[in-house]
NUBA-28044 format. One line per field, with one value per residue (C-alpha): residue number from 1; residue in three letters; x negated, y negated, z. Coordinates in Angstrom, 1 decimal, padded with zeros to 4 digits. Example, Ala and Ser with C-alpha at 12.3 -4.5 7.8 and 13.67 -1.06 7.14 Angstrom:
BEGIN
nr = (1, 2) .
rest = (ALA, SER) .
c1 = (-012.3, -013.7) .
c2 = (004.5, 001.1) .
c3 = (007.8, 007.1) .
***
This chain:
BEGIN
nr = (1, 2, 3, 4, 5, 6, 7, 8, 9, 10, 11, 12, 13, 14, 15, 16, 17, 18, 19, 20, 21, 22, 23, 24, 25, 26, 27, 28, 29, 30, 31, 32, 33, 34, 35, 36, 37, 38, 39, 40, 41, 42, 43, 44, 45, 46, 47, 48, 49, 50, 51, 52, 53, 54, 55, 56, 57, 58, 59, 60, 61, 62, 63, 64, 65, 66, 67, 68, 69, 70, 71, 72, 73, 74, 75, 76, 77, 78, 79, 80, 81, 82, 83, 84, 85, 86, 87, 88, 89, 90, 91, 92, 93, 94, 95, 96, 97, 98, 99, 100, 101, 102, 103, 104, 105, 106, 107, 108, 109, 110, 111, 112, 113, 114, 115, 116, 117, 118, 119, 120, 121, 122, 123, 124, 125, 126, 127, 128, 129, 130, 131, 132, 133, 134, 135, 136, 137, 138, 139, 140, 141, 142, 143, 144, 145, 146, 147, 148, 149, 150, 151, 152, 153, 154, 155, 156, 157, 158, 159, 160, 161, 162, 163, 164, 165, 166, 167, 168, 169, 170, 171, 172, 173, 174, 175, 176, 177, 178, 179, 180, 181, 182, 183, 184, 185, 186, 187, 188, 189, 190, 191, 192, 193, 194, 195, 196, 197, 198, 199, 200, 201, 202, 203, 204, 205, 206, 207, 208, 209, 210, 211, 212, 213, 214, 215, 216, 217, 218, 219, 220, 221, 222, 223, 224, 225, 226, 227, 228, 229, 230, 231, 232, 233, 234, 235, 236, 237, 238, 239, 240, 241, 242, 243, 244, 245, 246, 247, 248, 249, 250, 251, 252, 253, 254, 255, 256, 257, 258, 259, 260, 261, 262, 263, 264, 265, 266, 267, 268, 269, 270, 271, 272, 273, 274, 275, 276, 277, 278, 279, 280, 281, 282, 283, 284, 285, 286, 287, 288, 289, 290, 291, 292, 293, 294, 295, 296, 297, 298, 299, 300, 301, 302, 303, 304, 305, 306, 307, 308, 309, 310, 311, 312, 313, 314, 315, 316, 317, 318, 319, 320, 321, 322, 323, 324, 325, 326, 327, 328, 329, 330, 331, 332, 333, 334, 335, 336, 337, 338, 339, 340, 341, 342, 343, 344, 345, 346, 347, 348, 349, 350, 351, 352, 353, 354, 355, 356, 357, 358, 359, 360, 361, 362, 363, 364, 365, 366, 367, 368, 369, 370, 371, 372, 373, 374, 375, 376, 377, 378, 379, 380, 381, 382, 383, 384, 385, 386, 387, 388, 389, 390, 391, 392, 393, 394, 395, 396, 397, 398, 399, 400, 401, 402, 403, 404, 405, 406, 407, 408, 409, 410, 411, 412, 413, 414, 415, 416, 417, 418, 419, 420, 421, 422, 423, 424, 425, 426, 427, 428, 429, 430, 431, 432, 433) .
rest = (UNK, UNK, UNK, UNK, UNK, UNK, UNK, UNK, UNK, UNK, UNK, UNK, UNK, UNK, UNK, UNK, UNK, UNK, UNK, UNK, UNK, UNK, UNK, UNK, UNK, UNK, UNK, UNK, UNK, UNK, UNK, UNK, UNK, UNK, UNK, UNK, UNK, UNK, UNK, UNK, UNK, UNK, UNK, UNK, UNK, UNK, UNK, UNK, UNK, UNK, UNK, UNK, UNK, UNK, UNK, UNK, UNK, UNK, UNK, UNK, UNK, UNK, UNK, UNK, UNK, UNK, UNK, UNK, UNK, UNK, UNK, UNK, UNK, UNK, UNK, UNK, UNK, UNK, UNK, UNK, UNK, UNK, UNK, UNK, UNK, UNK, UNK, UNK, UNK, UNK, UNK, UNK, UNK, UNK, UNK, UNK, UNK, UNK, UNK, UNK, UNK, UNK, UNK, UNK, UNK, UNK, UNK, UNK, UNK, UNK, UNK, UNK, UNK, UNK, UNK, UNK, UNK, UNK, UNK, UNK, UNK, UNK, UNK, UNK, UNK, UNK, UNK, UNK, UNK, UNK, UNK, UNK, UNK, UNK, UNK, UNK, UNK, UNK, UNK, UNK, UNK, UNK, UNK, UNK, UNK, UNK, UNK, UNK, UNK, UNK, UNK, UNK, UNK, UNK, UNK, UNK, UNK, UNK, UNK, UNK, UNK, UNK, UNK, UNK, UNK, UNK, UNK, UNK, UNK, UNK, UNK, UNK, UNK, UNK, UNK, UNK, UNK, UNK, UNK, UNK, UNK, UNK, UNK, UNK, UNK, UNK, UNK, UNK, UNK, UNK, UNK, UNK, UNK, UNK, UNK, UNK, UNK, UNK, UNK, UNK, UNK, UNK, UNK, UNK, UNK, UNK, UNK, UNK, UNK, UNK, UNK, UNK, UNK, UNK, UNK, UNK, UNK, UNK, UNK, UNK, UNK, UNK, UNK, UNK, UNK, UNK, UNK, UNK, UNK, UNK, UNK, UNK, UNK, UNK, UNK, UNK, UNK, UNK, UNK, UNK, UNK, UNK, UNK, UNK, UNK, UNK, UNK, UNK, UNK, UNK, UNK, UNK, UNK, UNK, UNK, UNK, UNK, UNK, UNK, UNK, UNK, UNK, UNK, UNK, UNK, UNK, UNK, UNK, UNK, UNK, UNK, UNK, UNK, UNK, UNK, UNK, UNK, UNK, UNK, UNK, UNK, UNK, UNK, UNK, UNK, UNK, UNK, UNK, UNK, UNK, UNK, UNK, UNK, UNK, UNK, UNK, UNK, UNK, UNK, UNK, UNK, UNK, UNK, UNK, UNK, UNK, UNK, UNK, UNK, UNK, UNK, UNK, UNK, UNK, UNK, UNK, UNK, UNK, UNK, UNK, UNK, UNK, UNK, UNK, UNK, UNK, UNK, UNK, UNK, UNK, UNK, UNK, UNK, UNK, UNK, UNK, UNK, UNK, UNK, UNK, UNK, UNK, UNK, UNK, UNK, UNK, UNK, UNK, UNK, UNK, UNK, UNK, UNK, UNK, UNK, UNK, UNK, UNK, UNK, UNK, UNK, UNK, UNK, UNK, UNK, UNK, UNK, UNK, UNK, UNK, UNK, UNK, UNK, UNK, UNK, UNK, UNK, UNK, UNK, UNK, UNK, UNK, UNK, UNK, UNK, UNK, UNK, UNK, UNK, UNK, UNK, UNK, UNK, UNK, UNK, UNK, UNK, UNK, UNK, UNK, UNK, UNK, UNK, UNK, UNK, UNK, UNK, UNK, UNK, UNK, UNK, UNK, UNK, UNK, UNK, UNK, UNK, UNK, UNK, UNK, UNK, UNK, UNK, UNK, UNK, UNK, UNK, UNK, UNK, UNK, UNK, UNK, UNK) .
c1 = (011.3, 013.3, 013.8, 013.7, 014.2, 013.4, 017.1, 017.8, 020.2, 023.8, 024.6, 027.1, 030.6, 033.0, 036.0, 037.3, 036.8, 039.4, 039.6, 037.2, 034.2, 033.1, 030.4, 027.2, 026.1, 022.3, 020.6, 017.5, 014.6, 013.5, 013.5, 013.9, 010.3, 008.6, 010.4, 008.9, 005.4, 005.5, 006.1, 003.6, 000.0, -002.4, -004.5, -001.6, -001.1, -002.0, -004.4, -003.9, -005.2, -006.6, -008.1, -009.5, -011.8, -014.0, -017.2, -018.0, -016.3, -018.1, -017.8, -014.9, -015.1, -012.4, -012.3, -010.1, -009.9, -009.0, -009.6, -012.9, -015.5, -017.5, -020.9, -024.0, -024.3, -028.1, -028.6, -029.8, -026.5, -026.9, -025.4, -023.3, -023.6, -021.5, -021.5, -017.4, -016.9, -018.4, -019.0, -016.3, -013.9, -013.4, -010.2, -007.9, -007.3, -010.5, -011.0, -014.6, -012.5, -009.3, -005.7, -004.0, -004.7, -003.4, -005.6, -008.1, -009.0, -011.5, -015.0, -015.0, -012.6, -014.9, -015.2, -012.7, -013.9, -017.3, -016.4, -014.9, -017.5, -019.7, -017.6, -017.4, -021.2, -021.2, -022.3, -020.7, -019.3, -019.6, -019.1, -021.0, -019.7, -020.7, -017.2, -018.5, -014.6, -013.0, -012.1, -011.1, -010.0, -006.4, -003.2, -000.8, 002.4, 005.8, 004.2, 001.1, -002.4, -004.6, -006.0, -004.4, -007.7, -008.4, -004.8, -005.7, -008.9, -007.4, -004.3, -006.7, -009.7, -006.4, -005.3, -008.8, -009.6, -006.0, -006.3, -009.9, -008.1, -011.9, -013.0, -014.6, -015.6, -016.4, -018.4, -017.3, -020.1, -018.2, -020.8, -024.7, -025.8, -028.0, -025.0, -025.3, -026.9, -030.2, -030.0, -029.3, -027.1, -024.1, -026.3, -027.3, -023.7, -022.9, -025.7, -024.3, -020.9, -021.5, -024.0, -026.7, -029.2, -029.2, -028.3, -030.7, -030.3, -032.0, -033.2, -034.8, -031.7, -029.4, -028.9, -027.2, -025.1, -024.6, -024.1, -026.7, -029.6, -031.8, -031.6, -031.0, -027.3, -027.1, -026.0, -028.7, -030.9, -029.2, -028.1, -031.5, -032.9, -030.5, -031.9, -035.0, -035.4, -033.0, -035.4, -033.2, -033.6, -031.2, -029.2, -026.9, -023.0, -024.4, -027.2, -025.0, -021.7, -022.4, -026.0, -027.7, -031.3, -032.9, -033.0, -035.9, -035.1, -036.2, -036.1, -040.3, -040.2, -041.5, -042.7, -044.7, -047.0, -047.8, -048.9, -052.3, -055.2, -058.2, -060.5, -058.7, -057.9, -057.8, -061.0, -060.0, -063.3, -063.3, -065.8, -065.4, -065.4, -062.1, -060.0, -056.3, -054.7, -051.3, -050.0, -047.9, -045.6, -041.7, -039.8, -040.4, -044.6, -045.9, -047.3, -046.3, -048.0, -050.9, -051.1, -051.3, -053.2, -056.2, -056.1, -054.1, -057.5, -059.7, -058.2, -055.4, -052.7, -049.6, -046.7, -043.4, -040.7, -038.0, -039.1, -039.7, -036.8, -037.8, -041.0, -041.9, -041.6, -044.1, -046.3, -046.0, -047.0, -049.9, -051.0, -051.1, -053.1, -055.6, -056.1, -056.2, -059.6, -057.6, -057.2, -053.8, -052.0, -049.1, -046.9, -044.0, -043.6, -044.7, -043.6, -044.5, -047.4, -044.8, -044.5, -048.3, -049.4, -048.1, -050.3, -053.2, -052.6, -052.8, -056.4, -057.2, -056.4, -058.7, -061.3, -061.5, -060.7, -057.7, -057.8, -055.2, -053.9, -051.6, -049.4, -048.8, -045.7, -043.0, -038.8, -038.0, -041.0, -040.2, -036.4, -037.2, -039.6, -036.5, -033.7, -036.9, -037.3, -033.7, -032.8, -035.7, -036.5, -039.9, -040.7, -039.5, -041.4, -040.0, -036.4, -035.3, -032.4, -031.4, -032.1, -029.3, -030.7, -030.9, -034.0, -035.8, -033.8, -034.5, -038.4, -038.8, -037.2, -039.5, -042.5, -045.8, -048.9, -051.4, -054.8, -057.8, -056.7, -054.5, -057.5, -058.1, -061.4, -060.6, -057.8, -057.1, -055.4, -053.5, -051.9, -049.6, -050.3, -048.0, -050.2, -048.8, -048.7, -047.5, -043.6, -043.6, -044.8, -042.2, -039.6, -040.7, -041.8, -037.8, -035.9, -033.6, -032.2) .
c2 = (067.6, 065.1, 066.7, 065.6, 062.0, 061.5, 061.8, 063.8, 067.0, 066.0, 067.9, 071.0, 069.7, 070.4, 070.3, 073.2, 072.9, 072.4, 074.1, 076.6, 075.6, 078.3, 080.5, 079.3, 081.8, 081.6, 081.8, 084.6, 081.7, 085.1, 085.5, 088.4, 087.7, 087.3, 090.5, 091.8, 090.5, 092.6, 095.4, 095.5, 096.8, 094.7, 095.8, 094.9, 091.3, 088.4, 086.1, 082.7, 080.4, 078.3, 079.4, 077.1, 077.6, 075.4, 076.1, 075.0, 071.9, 070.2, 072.0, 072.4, 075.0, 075.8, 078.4, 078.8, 082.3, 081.2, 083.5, 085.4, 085.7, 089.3, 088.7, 091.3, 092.6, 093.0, 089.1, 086.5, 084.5, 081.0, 078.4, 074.8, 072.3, 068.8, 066.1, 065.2, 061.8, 059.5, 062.9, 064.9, 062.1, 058.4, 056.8, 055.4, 052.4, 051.1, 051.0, 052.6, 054.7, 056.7, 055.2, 058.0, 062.0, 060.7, 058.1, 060.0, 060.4, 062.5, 060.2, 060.9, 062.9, 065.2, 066.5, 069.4, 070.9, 070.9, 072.8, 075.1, 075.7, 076.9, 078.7, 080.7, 080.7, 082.5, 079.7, 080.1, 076.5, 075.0, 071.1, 069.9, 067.0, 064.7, 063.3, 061.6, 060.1, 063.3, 063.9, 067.6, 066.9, 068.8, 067.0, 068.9, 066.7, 067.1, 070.6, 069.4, 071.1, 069.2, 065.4, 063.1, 062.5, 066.3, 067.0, 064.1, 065.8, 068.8, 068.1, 065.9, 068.7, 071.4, 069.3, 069.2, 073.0, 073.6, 071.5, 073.4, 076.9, 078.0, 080.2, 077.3, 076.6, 073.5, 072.9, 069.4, 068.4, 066.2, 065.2, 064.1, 067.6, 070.6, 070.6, 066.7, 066.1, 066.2, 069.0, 072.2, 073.3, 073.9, 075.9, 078.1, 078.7, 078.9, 081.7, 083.6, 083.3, 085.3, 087.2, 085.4, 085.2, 088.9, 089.2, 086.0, 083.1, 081.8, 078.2, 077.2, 078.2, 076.3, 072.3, 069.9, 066.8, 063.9, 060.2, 059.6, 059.4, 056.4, 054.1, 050.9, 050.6, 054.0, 053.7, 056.6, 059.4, 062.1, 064.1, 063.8, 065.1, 067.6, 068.8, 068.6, 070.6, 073.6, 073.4, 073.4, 070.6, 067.7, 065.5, 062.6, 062.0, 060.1, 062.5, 065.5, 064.7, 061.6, 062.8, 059.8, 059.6, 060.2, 056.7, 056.6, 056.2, 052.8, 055.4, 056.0, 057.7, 061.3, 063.0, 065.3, 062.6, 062.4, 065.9, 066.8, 065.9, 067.1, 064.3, 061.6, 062.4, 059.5, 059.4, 058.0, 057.6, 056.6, 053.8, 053.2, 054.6, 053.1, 051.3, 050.5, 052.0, 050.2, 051.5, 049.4, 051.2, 051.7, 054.1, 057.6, 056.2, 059.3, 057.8, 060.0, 063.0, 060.7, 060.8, 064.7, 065.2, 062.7, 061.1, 063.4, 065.5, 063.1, 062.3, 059.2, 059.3, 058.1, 055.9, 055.8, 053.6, 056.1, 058.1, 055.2, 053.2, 049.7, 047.5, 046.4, 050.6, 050.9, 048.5, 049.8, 053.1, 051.9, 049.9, 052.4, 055.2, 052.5, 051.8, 055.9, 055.6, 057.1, 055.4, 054.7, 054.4, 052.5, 054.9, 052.2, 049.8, 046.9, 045.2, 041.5, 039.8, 038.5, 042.0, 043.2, 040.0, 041.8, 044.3, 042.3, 040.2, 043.8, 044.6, 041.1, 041.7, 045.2, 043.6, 046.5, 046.5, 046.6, 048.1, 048.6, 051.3, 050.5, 053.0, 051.8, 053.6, 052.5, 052.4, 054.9, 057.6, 056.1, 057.3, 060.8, 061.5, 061.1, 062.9, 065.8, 065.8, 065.7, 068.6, 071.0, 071.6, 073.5, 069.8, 068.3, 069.6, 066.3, 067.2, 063.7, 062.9, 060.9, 057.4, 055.1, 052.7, 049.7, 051.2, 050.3, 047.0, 045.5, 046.5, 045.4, 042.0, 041.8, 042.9, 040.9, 042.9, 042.5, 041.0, 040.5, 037.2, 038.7, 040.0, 043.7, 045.4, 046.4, 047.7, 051.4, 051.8, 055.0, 055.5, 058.8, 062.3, 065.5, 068.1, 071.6, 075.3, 076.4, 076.4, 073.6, 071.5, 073.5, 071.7, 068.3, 068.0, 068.2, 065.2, 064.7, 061.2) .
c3 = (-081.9, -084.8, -087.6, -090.9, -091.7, -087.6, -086.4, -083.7, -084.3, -082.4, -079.9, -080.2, -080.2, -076.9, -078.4, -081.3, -084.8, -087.1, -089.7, -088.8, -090.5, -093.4, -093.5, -095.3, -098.2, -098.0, -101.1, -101.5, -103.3, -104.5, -107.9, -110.3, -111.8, -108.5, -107.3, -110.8, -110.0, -106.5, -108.2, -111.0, -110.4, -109.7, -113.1, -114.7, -113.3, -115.2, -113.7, -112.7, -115.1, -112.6, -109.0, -106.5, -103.1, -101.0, -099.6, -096.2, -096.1, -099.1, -102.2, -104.5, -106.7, -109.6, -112.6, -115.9, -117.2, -120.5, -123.4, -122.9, -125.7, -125.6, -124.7, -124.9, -121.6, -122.1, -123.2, -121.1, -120.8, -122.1, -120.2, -121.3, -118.5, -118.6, -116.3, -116.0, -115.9, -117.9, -120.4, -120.9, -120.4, -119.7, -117.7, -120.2, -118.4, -118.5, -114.8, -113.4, -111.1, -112.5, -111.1, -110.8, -112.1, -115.4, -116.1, -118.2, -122.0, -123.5, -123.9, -127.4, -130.1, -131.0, -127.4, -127.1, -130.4, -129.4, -126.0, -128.0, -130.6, -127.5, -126.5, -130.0, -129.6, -126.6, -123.6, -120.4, -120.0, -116.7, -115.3, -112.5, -110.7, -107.8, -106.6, -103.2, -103.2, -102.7, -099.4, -097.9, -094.6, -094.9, -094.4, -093.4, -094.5, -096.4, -097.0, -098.9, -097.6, -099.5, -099.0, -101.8, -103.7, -103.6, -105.3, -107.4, -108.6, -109.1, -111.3, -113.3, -113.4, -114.4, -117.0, -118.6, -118.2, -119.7, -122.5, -123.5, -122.7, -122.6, -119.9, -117.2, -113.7, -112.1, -108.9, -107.7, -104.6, -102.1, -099.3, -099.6, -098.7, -100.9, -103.1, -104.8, -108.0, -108.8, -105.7, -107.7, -104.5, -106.9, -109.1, -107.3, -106.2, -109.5, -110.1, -107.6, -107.9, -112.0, -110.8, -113.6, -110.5, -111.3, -114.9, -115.9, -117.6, -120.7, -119.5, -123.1, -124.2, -121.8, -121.8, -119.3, -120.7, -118.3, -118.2, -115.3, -117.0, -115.8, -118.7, -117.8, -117.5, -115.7, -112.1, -111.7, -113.7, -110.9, -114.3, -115.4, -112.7, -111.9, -115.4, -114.4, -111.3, -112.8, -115.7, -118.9, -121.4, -120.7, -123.4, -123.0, -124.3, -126.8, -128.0, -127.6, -129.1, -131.1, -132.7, -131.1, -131.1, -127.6, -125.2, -123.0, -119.1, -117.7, -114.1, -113.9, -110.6, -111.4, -108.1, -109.9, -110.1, -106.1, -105.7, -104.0, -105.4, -103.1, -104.7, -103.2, -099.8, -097.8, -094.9, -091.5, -089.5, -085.6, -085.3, -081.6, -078.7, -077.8, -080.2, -081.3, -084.4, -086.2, -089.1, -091.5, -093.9, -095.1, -093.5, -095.4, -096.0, -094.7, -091.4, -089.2, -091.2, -091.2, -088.1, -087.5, -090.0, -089.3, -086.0, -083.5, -084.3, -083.2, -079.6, -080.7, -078.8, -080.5, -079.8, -081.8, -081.6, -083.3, -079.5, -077.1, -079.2, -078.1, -078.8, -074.8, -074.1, -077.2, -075.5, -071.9, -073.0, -075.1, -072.7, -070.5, -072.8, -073.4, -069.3, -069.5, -072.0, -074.6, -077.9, -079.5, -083.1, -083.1, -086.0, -086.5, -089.6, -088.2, -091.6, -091.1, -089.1, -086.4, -085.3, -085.8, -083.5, -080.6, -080.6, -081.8, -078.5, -076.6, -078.4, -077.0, -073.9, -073.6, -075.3, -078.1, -081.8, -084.1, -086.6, -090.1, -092.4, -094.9, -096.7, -100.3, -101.7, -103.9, -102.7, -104.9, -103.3, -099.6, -100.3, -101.7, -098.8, -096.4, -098.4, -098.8, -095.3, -093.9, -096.3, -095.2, -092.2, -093.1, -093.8, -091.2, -087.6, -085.9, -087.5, -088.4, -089.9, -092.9, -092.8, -094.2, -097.2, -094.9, -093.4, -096.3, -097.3, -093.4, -094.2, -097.7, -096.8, -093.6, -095.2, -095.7, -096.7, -093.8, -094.0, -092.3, -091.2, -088.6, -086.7, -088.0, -087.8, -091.0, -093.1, -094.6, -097.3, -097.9, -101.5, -100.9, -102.1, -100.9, -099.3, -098.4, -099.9, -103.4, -102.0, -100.1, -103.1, -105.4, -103.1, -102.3, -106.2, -107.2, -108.3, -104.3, -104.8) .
***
């Protein structure tokens, strides 16, 4: 094996040595104060100021002892939430994305006295971060364990913690998993880890500060809704630390809004003995539950693309269903009359109807319905997995709203509610993207 710097060690010399060559003291990298440290009891040991662990692969987590403040054991603790960047600080260069581990200021002077003043008051302080661009695959080279932009994020996140010498953890989610904001992944976590999901929290009492708010120059409202589904009351930099009035988010999508509502289940009524059913709807529509819930009970057989994965296999099997006596909805997209003529031509050809029914739904509910489902599998029987967000570019930039022109019998129209039992709506009603 080379050695360091890649040479290779020279071979042992045949002829003698002269003068002898001296022995080598070696010198003991032991010191007096680590041999001191052995020694000393663990009660008496200091704690690190700083400790850091991951959790399975995605989350960093990091605490600062700092000097504790004596809170009531009996009280509900009160919790301090920040967002970090964008919040607590800014980089000093300017740049959206931080240089180097030194390229940070605080957003705003009056930060670090405000911490502290929590602290005083008795909130246990705690930042939650996304930090997608932190990678923790390990590299083991020149003796460093860590990827360079998890060192990065810890000598910047040590510097802040050290700085506020206030007794603070951070929970940093690295991967789109249970753990990103809005997903309360990393508060639960947090719960756990200080034993508040036994001790309690006082929500009312609590608040969450954070850049992502959904006003219109916000690259999202995932603070906002990170708020939301942990129910404390949310505030951004500006409100908090500057005394700003409140700025309404230009983000509408609530899904609160598309829970059950018995009166306006949609009716799906077979009108022939034999007939062909296409469904036309963004990926994440709620066709497929359509489906199970309405026509699979009356005798449709179904045909999926996502199973038979191309268009003539689609039609093949249809085709073939239909020849059976058995009547068939087609649960793909089928975004554009282009695609929907293919099947009309197939109606034509077993002299039976076509008929329509369009899913109206918005981008934003089309793309919480797929993070919802790929994150729980108690809602999601046919386990799929996340779709990426060109699904739902390819369909909006395809997609023409059908009409009777095209041939239909007639056209359905399906405006989405979420149906299920008291937990399931607790879940899908969360804020997930």
């Amino acid at each position: 094996m080379a050695g360091v710097g890649g040479t290779k060690r020279a071979a042992s010399p045949s002829r003698p040595i002269s003068p002898p060559p001296l022995k080598r003291k070696v010198e003991s990298t032991v010191t007096k104060k680590a041999v001191s440290s052995f020694f000393t009891p663990a009660s008496q040991k200091k704690p690190e100021p700083i400790t850091w662990r991951i959790l399975n692969n995605s989350l960093v987590i990091g605490k600062y002892a700092g000097q504790k403040t004596d809170v009531k054991q009996d009280v509900k603790r009160k919790i301090a939430a920040f967002d970090l960047d964008s919040t607590l600080i800014s980089t000093a260069s300017g740049n959206t994305f931080a240089r180097n581990p030194s390229d940070w200021k605080w957003w705003d002077a009056t930060v670090p006295s405000k911490i502290k003043e929590l602290d005083t008051e008795g909130y246990q302080l705690v930042i939650v971060s996304n930090q997608k661009k932190v990678a923790l695959q390990k590299v083991i080279k020149a003796g460093r364990s860590d990827s360079k932009s998890l060192a990065n994020f810890k000598e910047k996140v040590a510097a802040v913690m050290s700085q506020l010498d206030v007794p603070l953890s951070v929970y940093a989610a690295t991967k789109d998993d249970e753990n990103r904001k809005p997903r309360i992944g990393m508060w639960r976590e947090f719960m756990e880890d200080y034993d508040l999901d036994v001790g309690g929290v006082d929500l009312a009492g609590s608040f969450f500060v954070g850049d992502a708010a959904g006003r219109a120059n916000d690259h999202s409202h995932s603070d906002r809704g990170f708020a939301a589904n942990v129910g404390i009351p949310f505030k951004t930099p500006e409100e908090f630390f500057l005394n700003a009035a409140p700025e309404a988010p230009t983000v509408k999508f609530d899904p609160t809004t598309y829970l059950d509502d018995e009166a306006k289940e949609p009716a799906f009524v077979c009108t022939s003995p034999l007939d062909l059913v296409i469904f036309c709807g963004s990926p994440g529509a709620g066709k497929s539950t359509f489906f199970w819930n309405h026509l699979e009970p009356l005798g449709y057989e179904r045909v999926n693309q996502d199973v038979l994965k191309t268009r003539p296999k689609c039609i093949k099997v249809a085709k073939e269903f239909l020849s059976d006596g058995k009547s068939v909805a087609v649960d793909n997209t089928n975004a554009d009359p282009e695609t929907r003529s293919h099947w009309i031509e197939v109606a034509k050809e077993f002299k039976i109807p076509i008929r329509c029914v369009y899913f109206i739904t918005t981008p934003e509910l089309c793309r919480h319905n797929n993070a919802v489902r790929a994150a729980n599998q108690a809602l999601n029987p046919e386990s799929r997995t996340l779709l990426p967000g060109i699904a739902f570019g390819d369909f909006s930039r395809r997609f023409k709203e059908p009409s009777l022109d095209e041939g239909f019998k007639d056209i359905i129209r399906v405006d989405f509610r979420f149906r299920g039992n008291e937990d399931a709506k607790k879940v899908w009603s969360q804020y997930w993207i």
